[in-house]
C-alpha positions as CSV (number, residue, x, y, z in Angstrom):
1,X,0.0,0.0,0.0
2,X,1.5,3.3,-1.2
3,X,2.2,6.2,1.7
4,X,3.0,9.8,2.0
5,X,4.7,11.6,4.9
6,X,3.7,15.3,5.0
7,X,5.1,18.1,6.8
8,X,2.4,19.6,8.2
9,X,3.7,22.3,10.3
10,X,4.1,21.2,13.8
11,X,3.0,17.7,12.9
12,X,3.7,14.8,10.2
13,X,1.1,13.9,8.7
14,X,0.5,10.1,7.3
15,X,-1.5,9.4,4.7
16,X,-2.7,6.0,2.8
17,X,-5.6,4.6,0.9
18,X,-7.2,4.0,3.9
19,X,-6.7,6.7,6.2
20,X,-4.6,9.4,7.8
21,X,-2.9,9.9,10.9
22,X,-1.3,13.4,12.4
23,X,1.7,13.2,15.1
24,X,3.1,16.0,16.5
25,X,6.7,16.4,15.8
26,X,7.7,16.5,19.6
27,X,6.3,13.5,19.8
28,X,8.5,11.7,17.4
29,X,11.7,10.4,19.5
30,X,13.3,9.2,16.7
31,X,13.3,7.8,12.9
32,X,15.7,4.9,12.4
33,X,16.3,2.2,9.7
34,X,16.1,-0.9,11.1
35,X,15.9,-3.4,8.0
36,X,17.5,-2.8,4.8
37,X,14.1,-1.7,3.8
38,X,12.5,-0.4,6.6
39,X,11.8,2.8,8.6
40,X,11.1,2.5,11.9
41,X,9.8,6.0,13.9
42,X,9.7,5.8,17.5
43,X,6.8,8.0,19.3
44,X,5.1,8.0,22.7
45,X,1.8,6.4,23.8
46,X,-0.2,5.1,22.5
47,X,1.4,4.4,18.8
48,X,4.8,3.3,20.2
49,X,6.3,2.9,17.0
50,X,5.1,3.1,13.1
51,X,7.0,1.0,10.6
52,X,7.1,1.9,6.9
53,X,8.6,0.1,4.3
54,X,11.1,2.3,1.6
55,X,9.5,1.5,-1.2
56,X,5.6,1.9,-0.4
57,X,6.5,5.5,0.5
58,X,5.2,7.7,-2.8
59,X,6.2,11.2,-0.6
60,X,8.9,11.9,-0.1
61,X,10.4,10.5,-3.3
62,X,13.9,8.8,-1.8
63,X,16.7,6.5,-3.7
64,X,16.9,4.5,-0.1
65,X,15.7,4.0,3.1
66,X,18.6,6.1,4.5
67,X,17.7,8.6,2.4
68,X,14.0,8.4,3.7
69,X,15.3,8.4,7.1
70,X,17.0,12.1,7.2
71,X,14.0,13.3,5.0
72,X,11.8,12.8,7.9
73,X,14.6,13.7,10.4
74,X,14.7,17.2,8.3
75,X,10.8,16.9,8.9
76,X,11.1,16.8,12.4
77,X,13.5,19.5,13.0
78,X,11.7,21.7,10.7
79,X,9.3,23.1,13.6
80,X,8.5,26.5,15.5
81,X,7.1,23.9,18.3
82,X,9.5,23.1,21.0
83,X,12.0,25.9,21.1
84,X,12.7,24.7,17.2
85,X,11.9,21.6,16.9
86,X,13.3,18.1,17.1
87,X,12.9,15.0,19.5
88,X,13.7,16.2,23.0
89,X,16.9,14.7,23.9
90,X,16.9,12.1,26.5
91,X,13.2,10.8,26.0
């Protein structure tokens, strides 16, 4: 199933053919690869963590998951919320 990740201010938003979901961005602890092919973002209860494989992922358009990775990183740290943005370090 094809997905985009939106910047949507002080959120991420998720979108596929079923559905949407919003998290804030100082919610997000952390976007990791953690298979070849997959993204793994960390956030807080209740979602824990949201997996995404590389190539379902229509937006952003990325070469790799790596790639994908410091897109949403650059997503993250892209916000007026939280003194600029970013996971808060140490959570």
């Amino acid at each position: 199933m094809p997905y985009q990740i939106l910047d949507d201010g002080a959120s991420i938003r998720f979108v596929s053919g079923t559905g949407e979901q919003l998290i804030m961005k100082k919610d997000i602890r952390e976007a990791s690869v953690v298979r070849e092919d997959l993204i793994e973002i960390k956030t807080g209860p209740p979602l824990q963590s949201i997996f995404f494989r590389h190539r379902d992922v229509t937006s952003p358009a990325t070469v790799s998951a790596p790639v994908l990775r410091e897109a949403i990183n650059a997503m993250i740290t892209n916000c007026i919320c939280c003194g600029g943005g970013g996971p808060i370090p140490g959570r």
